[in-house]
N, C-alpha and C positions, 0 to 999 in steps of 0.2 A: 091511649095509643102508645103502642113501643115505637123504641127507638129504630129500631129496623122497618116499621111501617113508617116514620117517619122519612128514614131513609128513600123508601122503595119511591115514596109520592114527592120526595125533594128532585127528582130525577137522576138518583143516582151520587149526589154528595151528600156527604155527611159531613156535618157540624162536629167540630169536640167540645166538648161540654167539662166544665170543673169534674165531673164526675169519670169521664172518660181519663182526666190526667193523673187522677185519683188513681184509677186501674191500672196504668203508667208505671207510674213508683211502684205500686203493689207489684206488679206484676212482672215488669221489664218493659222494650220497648214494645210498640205496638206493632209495626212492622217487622220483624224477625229479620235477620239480614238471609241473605241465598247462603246455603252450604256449598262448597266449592268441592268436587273429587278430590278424594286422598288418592295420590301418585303410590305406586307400589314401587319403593327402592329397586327392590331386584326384580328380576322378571319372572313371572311364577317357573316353577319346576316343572319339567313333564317327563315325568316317569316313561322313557324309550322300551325300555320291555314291556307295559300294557296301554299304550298308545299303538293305537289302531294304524296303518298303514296305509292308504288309498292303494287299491290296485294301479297297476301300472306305476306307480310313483316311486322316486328314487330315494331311500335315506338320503341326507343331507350329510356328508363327511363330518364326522368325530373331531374336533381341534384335538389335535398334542401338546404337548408343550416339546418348543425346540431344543434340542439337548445344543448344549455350546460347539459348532463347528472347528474341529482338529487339524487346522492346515499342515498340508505336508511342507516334513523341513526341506528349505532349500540348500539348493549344494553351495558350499563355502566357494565365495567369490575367491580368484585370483590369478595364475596361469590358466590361460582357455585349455590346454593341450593337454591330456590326459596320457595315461602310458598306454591305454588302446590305440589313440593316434598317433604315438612314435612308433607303434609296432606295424599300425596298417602302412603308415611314409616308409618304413623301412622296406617291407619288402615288395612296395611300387615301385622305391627304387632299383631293388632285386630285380627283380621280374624286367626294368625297362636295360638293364644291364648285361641280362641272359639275350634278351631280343639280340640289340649290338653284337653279343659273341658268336650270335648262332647264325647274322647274315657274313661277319667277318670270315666265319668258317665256309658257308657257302659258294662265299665269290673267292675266297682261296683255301682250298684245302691239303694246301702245302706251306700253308704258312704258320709261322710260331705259336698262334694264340689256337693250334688243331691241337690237344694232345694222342689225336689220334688218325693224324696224316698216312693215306695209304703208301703205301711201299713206295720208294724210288726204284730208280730202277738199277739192279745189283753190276756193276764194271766191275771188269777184270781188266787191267795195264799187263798182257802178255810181252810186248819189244814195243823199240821204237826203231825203225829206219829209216835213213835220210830216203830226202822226197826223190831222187833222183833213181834210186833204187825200188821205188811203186811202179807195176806195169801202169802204162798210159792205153787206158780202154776207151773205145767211145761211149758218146750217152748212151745208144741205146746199140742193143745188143747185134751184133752183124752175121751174114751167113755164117762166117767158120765160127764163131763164138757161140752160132745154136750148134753148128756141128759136130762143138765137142762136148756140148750137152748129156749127150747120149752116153757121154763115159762117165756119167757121177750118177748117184740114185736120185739125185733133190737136183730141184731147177727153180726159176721163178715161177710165178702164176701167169698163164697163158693175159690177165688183166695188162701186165706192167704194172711202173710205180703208179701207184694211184695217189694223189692228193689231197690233205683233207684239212682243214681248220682245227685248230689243240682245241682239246672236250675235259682240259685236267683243272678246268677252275683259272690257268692263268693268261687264259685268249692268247693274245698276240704277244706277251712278255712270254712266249719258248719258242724252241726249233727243235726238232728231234728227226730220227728215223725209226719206224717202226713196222711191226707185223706180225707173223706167226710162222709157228711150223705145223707143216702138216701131213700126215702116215696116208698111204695108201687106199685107205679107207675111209678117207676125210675123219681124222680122228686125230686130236691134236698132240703134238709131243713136246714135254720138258725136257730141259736140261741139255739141250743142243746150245753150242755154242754162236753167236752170230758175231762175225769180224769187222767191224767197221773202218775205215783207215781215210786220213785225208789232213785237211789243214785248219785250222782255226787260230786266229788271232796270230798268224806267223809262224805259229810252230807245229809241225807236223808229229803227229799221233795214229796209235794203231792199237786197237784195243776190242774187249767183247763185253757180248752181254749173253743175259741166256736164256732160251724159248723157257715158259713158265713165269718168267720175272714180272710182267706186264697184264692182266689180270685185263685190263683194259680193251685189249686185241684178243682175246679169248684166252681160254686155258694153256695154248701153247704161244701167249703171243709173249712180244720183248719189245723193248724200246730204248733208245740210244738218244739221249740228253745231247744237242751241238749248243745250246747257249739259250738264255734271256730273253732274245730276240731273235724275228725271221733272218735268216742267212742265205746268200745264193755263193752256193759252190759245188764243185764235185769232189762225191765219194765212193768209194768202193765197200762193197758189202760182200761174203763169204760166208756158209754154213757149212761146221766144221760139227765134228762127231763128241760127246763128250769127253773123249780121251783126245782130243784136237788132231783127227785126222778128217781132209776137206772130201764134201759131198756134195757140193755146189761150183762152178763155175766161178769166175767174181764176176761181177755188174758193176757197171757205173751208175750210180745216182747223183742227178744234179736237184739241188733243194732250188727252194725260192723265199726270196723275200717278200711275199704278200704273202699278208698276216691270214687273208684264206685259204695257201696253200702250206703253212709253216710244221706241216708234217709232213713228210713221205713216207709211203708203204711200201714195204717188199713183203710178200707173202714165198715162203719156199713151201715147193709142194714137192713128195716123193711119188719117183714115176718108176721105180725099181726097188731090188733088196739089196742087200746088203753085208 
């Protein structure tokens, strides 16, 4: 009987025997130990050009290698304020400097910071005579005073004086008297002469100005500067010819001191030739 029959009818042990340890040494050990998987260091290769694709499936991104990131230089710490921002400060402060000049010239444009103030209005000083030597007229004008109306070509405006509040920029710092001349044809004319005469500050004056001078009261108006401020007093007004012969009557005008009346108008109108 073999050993293997021997085995089979032992139920499966077996006996080692001198000759089994025999085969031992001979041979190695009897149970062989397990061979263990060899690890592959790297991971196999797969050839991406004949590697098959799955439809619908996406390649898997390519690694790069990162190239070294170039930060940008920064600007040299020191003064915040560069010369773009002293040049934008400079002309904010231009610009808030022009504003200033441009409302200075609107609320006066007679005053020193215009250099381009409209016209005054042009005086001619003809005489002076003492005040006692001024016809004394009434305010307003009386029968015989329209009835020698008729012997001049120019008279007042059927209106009267009309009064109006100063429109020159300096409100109620003026006084004047003003208005225009006017042709036959409502058409207005320069260069006539307007008489004004009366008193201010104590001393009596008699002086012109001339239709055209005043721009303000239309193309043939004038205007006659009394002062700074509203004044109540009478004066007499005359429209005389360029060559200073008279074509008006005189009128009395009385001003006033409320700043909303601190103009007076005379308008002369021509009711004949001449």
């Amino acid at each position: 009987m073999t050993e293997d029959e021997k085995y089979q009818q032992g139920g499966g042990i077996r006996r080692v025997s001198k000759k089994d340890r025999k085969s031992k040494i001979e041979t190695g050990p009897l149970f062989p130990p397990e061979e263990k998987p060899v690890s592959s260091a790297e991971p196999p290769t797969i050839n991406e050009e004949s590697a098959p694709i799955a439809e619908g499936a996406q390649a898997a991104p390519i690694e790069q290698a990162h190239a070294p990131v170039d930060h940008a230089p920064q600007p040299p710490r020191g003064n915040p304020f560069r010369k773009s921002d002293f040049i934008a400060l400079f002309f904010l402060v231009l610009t808030a400097a022009t504003c200033v000049w441009y409302a200075a010239i609107w609320n006066d444009p007679y005053g020193a910071v215009n250099p381009l103030s409209p016209p005054t209005p042009f005086v001619v000083i003809t005489a002076t005579f003492p005040v006692g030597e001024q016809p004394a007229l009434p305010q307003n004008p009386t029968p015989d005073t329209l009835a020698g109306e008729e012997a001049y070509p120019f008279i007042m405006a059927e209106s009267g004086v009309l009064y109006t509040p100063n429109a020159n920029g300096r409100g109620c710092r003026w006084a004047s008297i003003a208005g225009a001349v006017i042709g036959l044809n409502g058409e207005p004319l320069s260069g006539y002469g307007v008489e004004v005469s009366g008193e201010l500050g104590g001393a009596p004056f008699r002086e012109k100005v001339f239709s055209g001078s005043a721009l303000t009261f239309g193309a043939g108006g004038y205007e006659f500067p009394l002062g700074e401020a509203p004044v109540s007093g009478d004066f007499t007004v005359q429209l005389f010819t360029p060559q200073g012969a008279p074509l008006s009557p005189v009128y009395t005008v009385r001003t006033s001191d409320n700043c909303e009346h601190n103009v007076a108008i005379v308008n002369f109108v021509q009711q004949s030739g001449f």
